[in-house]
Every structure is written in C-alpha cells, then in structure tokens.
ZADOLUM-262978 format. One record per atom (N, C-alpha, C, CB): residue number from 1; residue in one letter; atom name; x, y, z. Coordinates in nm, 2 decimals, m for minus. Glycine has a CB too. Layout:
REM residues N
PT   i aa at     c1     c2     c3
PT NUM  a CA      X      Y      Z
...
This chain:
REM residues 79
PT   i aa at     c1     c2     c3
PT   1  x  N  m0.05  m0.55   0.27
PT   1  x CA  m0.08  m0.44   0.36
PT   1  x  C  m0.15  m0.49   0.48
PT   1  x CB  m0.17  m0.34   0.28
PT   2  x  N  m0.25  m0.61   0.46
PT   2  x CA  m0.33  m0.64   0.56
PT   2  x  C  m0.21  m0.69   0.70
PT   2  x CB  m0.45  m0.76   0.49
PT   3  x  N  m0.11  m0.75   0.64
PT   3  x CA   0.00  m0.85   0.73
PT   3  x  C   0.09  m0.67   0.78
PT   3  x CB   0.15  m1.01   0.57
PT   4  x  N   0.08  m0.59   0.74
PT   4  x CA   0.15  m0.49   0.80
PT   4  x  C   0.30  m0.46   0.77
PT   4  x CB   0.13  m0.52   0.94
PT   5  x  N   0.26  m0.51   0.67
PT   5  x CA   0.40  m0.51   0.51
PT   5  x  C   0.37  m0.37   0.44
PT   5  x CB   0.38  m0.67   0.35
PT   6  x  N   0.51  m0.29   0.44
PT   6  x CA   0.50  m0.19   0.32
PT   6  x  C   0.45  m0.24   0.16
PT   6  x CB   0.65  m0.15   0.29
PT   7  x  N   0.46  m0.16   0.07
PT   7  x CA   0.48  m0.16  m0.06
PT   7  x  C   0.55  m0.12  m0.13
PT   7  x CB   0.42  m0.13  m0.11
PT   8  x  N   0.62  m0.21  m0.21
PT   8  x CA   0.71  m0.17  m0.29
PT   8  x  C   0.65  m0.21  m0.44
PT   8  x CB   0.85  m0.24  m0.25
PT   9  x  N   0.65  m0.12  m0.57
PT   9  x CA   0.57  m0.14  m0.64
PT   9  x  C   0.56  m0.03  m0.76
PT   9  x CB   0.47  m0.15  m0.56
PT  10  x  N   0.51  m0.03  m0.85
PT  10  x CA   0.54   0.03  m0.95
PT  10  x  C   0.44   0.17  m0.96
PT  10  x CB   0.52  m0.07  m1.05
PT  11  x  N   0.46   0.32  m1.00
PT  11  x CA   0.40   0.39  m0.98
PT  11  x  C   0.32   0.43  m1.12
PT  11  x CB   0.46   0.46  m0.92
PT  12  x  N   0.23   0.32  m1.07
PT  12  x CA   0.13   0.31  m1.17
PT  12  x  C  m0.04   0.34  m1.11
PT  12  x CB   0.14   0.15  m1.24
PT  13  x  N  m0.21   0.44  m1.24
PT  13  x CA  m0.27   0.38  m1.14
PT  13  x  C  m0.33   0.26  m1.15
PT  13  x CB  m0.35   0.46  m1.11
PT  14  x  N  m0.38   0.27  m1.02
PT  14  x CA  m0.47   0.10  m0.99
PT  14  x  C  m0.35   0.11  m0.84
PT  14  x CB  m0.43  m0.09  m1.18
PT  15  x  N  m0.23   0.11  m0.84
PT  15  x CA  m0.13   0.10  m0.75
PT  15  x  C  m0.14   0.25  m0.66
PT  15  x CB   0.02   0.08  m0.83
PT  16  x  N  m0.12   0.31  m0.73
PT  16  x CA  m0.09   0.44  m0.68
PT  16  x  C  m0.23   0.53  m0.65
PT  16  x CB   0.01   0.52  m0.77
PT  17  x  N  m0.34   0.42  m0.59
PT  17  x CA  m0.45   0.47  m0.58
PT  17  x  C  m0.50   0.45  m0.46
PT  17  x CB  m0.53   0.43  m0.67
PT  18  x  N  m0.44   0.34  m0.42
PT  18  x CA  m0.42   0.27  m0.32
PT  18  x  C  m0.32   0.31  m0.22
PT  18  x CB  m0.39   0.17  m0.35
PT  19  x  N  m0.20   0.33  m0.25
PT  19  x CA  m0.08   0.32  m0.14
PT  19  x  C   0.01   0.46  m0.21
PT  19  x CB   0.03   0.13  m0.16
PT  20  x  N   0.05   0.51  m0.09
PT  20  x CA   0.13   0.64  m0.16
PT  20  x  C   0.26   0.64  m0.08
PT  20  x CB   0.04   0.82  m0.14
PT  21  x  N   0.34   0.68  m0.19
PT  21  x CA   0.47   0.66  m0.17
PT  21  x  C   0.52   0.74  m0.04
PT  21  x CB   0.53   0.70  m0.30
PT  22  x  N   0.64   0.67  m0.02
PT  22  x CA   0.65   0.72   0.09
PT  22  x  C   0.57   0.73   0.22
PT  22  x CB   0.66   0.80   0.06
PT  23  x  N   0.47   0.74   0.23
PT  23  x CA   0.38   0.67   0.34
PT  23  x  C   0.35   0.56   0.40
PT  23  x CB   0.31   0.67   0.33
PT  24  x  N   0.32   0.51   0.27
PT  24  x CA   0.35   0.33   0.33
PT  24  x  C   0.35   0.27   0.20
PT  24  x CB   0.21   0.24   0.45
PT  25  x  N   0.44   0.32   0.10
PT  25  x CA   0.52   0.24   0.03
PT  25  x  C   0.61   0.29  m0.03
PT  25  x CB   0.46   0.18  m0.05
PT  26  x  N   0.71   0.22  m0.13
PT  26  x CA   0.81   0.27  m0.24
PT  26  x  C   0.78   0.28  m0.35
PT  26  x CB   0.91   0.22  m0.25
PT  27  x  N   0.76   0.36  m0.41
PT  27  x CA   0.69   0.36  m0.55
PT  27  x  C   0.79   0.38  m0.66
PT  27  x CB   0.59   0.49  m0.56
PT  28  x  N   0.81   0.32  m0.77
PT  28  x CA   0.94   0.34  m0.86
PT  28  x  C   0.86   0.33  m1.03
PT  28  x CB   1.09   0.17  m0.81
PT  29  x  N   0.85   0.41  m1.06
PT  29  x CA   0.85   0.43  m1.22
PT  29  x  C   0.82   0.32  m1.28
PT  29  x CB   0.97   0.47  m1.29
PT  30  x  N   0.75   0.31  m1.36
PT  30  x CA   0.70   0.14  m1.43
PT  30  x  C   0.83   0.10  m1.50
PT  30  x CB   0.55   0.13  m1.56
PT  31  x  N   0.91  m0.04  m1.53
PT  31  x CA   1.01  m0.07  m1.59
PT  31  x  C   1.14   0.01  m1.55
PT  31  x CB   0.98  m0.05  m1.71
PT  32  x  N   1.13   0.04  m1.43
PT  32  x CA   1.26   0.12  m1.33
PT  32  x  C   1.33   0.03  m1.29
PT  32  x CB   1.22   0.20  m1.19
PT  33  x  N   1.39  m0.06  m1.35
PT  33  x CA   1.45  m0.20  m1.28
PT  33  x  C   1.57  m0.07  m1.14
PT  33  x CB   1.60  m0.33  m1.47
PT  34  x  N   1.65   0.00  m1.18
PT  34  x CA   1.73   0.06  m1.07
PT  34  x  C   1.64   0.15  m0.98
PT  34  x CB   1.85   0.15  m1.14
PT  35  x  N   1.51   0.19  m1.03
PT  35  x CA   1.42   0.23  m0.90
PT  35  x  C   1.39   0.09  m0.80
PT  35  x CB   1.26   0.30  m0.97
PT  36  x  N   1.35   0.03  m0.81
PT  36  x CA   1.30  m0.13  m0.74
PT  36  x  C   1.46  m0.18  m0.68
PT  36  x CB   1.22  m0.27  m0.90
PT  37  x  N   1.59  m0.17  m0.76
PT  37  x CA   1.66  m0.22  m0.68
PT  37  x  C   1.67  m0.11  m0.55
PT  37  x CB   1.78  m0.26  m0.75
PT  38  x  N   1.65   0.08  m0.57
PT  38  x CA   1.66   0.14  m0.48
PT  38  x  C   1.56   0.11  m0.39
PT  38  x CB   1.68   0.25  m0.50
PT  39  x  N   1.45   0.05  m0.43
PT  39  x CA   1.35   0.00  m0.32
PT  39  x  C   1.35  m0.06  m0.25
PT  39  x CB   1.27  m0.04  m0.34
PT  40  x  N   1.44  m0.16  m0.30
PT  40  x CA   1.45  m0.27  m0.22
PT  40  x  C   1.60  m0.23  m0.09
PT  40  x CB   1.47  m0.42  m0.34
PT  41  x  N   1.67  m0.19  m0.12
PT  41  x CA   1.78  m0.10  m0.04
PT  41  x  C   1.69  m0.02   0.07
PT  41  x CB   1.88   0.03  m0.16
PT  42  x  N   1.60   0.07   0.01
PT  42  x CA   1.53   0.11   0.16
PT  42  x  C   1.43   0.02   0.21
PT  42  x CB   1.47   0.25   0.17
PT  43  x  N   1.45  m0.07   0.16
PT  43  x CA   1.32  m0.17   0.29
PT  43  x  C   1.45  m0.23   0.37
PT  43  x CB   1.18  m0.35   0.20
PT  44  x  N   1.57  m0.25   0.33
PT  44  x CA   1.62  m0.28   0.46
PT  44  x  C   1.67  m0.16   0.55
PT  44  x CB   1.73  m0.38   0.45
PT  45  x  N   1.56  m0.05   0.55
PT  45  x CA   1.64   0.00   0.71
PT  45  x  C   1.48   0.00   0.74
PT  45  x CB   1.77   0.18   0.75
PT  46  x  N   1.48  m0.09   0.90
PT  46  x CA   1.41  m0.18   1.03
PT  46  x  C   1.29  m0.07   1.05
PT  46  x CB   1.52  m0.21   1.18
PT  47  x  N   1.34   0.08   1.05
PT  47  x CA   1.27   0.18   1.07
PT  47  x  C   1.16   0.24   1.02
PT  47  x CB   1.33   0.25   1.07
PT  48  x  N   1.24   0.26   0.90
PT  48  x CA   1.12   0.27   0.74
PT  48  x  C   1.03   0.18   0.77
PT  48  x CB   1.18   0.22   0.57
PT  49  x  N   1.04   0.04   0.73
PT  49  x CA   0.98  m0.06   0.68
PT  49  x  C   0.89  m0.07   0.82
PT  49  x CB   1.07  m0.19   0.63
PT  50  x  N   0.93  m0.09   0.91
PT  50  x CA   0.80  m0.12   1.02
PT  50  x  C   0.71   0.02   1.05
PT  50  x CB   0.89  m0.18   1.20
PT  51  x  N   0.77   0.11   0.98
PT  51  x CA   0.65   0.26   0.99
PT  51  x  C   0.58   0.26   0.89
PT  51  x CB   0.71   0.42   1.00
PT  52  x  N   0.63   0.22   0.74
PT  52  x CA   0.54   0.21   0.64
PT  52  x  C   0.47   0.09   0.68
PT  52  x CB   0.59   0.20   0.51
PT  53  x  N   0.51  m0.01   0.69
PT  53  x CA   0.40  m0.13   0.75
PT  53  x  C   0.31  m0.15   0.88
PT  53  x CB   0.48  m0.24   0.78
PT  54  x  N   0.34  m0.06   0.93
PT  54  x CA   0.24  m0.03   1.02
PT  54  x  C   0.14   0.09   0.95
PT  54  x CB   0.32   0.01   1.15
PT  55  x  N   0.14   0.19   0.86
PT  55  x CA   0.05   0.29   0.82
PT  55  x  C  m0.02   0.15   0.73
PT  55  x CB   0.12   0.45   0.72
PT  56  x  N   0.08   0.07   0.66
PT  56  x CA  m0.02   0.02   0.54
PT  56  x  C  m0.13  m0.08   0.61
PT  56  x CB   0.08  m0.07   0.42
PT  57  x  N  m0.11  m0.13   0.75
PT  57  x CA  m0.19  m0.23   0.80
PT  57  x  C  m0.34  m0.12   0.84
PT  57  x CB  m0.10  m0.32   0.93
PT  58  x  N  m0.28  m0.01   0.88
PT  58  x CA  m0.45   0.07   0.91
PT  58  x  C  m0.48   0.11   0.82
PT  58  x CB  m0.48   0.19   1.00
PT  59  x  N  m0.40   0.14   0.63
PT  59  x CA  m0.53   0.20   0.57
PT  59  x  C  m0.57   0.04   0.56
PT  59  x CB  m0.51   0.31   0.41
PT  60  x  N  m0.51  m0.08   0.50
PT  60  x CA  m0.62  m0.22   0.50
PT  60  x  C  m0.70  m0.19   0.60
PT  60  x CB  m0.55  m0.37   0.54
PT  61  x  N  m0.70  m0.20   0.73
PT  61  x CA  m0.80  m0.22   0.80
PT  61  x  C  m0.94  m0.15   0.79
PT  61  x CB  m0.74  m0.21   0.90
PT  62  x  N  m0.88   0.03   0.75
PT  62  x CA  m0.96   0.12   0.76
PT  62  x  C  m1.06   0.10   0.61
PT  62  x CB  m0.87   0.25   0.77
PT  63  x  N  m0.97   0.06   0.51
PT  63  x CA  m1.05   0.08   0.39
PT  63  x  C  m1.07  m0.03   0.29
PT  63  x CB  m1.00   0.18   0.33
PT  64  x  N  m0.99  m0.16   0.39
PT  64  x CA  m1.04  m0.29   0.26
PT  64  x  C  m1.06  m0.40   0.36
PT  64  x CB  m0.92  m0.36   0.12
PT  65  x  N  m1.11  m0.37   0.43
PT  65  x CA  m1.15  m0.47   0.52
PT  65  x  C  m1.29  m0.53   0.50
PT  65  x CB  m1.14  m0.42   0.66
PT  66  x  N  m1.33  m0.65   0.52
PT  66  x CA  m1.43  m0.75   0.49
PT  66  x  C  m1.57  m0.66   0.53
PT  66  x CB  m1.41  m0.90   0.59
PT  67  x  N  m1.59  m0.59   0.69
PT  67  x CA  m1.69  m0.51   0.68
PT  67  x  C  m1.72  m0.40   0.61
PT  67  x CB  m1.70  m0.48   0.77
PT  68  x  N  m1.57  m0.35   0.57
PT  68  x CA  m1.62  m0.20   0.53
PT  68  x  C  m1.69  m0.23   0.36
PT  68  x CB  m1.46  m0.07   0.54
PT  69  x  N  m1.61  m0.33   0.29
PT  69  x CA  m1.64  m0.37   0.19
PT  69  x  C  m1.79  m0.41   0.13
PT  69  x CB  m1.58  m0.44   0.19
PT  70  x  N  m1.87  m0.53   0.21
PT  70  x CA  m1.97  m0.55   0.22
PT  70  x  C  m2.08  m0.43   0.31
PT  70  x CB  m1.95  m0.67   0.26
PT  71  x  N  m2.00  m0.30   0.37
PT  71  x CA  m2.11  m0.18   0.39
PT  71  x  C  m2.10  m0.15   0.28
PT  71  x CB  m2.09  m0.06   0.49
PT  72  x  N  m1.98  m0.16   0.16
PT  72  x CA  m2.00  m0.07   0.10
PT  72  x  C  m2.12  m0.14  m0.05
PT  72  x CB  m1.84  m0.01   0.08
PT  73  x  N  m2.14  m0.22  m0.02
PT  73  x CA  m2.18  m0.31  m0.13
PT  73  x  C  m2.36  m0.31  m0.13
PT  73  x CB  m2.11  m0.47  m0.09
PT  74  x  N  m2.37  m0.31   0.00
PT  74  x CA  m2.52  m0.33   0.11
PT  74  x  C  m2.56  m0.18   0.08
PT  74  x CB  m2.49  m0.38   0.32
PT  75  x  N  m2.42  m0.07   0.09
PT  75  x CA  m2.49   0.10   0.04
PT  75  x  C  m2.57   0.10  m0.13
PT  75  x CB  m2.31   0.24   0.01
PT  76  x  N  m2.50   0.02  m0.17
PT  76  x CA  m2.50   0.04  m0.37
PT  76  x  C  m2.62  m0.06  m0.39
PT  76  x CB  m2.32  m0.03  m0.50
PT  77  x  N  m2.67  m0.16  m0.31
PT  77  x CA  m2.80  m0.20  m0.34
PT  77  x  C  m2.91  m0.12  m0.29
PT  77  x CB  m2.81  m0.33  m0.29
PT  78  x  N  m2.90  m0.11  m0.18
PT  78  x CA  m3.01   0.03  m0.09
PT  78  x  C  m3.01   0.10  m0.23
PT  78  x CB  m2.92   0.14   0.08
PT  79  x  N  m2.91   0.17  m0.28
PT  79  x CA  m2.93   0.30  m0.34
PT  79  x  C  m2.96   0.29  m0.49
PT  79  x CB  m2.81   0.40  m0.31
C-alpha cells in the first residue's frame, strides 16, 4: 500500500479491516483459488490498478505511517 500498489487478497478480518474491496483492493473469499485468478485478471486493466494504488498509498500514508503510529502510541502512554 505504502509503494501505491493495490490489494489483492483474501476477504478475511485482519485484511478486510484495513483495505476494502473495491476501493483499493480485490478481495476474493478465503480458498477462492478462481476468485484470486479473477483478481488477478482485473489488476491487468492500467486503470483500476493505478486508482486502487493510488487510494491505497493515501490510506498508508493517512493511517500507518511512522508519525501517525508513534502519535498514536505517545496517546496510550499519556492516557
């Protein structure tokens, strides 16, 4: 996400807590071997993939980035 790469990935949580389908990733059923190949079919069109990879690089930035992490760390000792 941080490199400004979609997700392609299993719709599981822990995954799907993070990245939401369609937005800026492909999400396919856990053990979906024919979901993941359709996943992989739509990462090659140029369009998709550089608009999900571009959303997925601002939520990294917005929400797992080095500062926001250690604010959030520096909040839970304060409190």
């Amino acid at each position: 996400m941080a490199c400004g790469l979609p997700v392609l990935g299993s719709d599981i949580p822990g995954i799907n807590d993070i990245v939401k389908n369609e937005e800026n990733a492909i999400l396919f059923s856990n053990n979906d071997v024919s979901g993941l190949v359709n996943g992989l079919d739509l990462m090659k069109n140029i369009v998709l993939r550089e608009s999900m990879g571009g959303r997925s690089r601002q939520i990294a930035v917005e929400n797992f980035s080095s500062l926001h992490t250690f604010s959030g760390y520096l909040d839970l000792i304060n409190h």
